[in-house]
C-alpha positions as CSV (number, residue, x, y, z in Angstrom):
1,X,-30.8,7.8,67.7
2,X,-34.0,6.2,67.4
3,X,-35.6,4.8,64.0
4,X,-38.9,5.0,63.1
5,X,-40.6,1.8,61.4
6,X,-43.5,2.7,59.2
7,X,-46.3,0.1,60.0
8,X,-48.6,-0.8,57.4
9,X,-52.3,0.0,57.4
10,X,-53.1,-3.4,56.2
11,X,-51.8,-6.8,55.0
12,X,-54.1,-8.8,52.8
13,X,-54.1,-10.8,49.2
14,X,-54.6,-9.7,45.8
15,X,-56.1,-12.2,43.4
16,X,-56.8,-12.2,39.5
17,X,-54.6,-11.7,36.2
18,X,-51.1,-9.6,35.9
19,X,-53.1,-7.2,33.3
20,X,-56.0,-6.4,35.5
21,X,-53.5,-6.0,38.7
22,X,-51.3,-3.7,37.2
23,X,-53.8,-1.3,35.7
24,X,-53.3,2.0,37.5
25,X,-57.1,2.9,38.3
26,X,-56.6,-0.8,40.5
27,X,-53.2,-0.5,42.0
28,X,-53.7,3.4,42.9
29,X,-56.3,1.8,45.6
30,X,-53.6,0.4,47.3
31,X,-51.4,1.7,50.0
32,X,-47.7,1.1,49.3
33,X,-47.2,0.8,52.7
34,X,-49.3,-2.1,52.8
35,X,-47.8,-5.3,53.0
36,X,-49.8,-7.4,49.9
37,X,-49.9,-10.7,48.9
38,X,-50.1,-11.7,45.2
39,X,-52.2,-15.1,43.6
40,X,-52.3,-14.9,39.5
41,X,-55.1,-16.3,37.5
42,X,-53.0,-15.9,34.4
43,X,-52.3,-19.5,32.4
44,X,-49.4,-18.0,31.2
45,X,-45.5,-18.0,32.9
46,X,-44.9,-14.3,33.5
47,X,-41.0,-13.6,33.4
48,X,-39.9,-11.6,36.7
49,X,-43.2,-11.7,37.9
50,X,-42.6,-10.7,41.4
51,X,-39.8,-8.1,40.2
52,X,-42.2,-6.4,38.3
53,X,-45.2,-6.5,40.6
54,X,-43.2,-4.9,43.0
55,X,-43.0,-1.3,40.9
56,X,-46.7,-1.4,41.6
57,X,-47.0,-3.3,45.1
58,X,-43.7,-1.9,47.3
59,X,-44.8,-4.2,49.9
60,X,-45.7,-7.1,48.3
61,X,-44.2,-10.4,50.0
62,X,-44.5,-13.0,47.5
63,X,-47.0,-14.4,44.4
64,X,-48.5,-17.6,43.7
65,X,-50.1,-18.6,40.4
66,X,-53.2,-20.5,40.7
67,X,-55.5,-22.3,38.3
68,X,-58.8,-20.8,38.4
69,X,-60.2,-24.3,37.2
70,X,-59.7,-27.5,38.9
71,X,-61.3,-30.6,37.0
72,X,-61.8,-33.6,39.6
73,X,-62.9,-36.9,37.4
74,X,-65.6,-36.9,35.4
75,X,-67.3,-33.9,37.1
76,X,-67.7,-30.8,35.4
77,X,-65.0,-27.8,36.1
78,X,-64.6,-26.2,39.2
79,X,-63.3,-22.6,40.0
80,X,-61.4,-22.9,43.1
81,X,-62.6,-20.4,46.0
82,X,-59.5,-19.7,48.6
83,X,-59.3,-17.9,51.9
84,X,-56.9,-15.2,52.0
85,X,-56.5,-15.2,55.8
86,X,-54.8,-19.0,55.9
87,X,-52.4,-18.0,52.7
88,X,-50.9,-14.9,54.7
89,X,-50.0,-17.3,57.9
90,X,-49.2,-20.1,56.1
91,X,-46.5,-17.2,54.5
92,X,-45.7,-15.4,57.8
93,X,-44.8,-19.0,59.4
94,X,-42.0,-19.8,56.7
C-alpha cells in the first residue's frame, strides 16, 4: 500500500504579538498545510504558547519570543530587523 505525504505549499515565519496572530481575519490567510514558524513581540510569558498556536497554525514547528527593542549603551532604542530565511535553517539543521 502506498501513503501519500501532503507537501506544504510554503514554509516561512510569522512575526508580531499572540493577539494579532490569532485573530481569525489573519490566521485564515494561512494554509494549514504550511509549515510556519512563530517569533512573538509580546513582553509578556504566554502559558502553552506553542500548544495553543498550534489550534490556529497545524504546521507550526516552533516559536521564539523576541524583544522588539534592543538598547545598546547610551544610544537610543533600536527595533531589531531579522531575516526569516536564516531562522528556518538555523531550525531545520537542529
Amino acid at each position: 500500500m502506498k501513503t501519500l505525504h501532503a507537501i506544504p505549499h510554503h514554509d516561512f515565519v510569522l512575526w508580531g504579538a499572540y493577539q494579532e496572530l490569532t485573530v481569525p481575519m489573519f490566521y485564515n490567510k494561512i494554509n494549514a498545510e504550511d509549515f510556519v514558524g512563530v517569533q512573538l513581540t509580546d513582553k509578556i510569558v504566554i502559558p502553552n504558547v506553542i500548544n495553543n498556536l498550534q489550534k490556529y497554525y497545524p504546521g507550526i514547528l516552533n516559536s521564539e519570543k523576541i524583544s522588539q527593542v534592543n538598547e545598546i549603551g547610551d544610544e537610543s532604542s533600536r527595533k531589531l530587523e531579522l531575516d526569516p530565511l536564516p531562522f528556518l535553517q538555523n531550525f531545520l539543521k537542529r
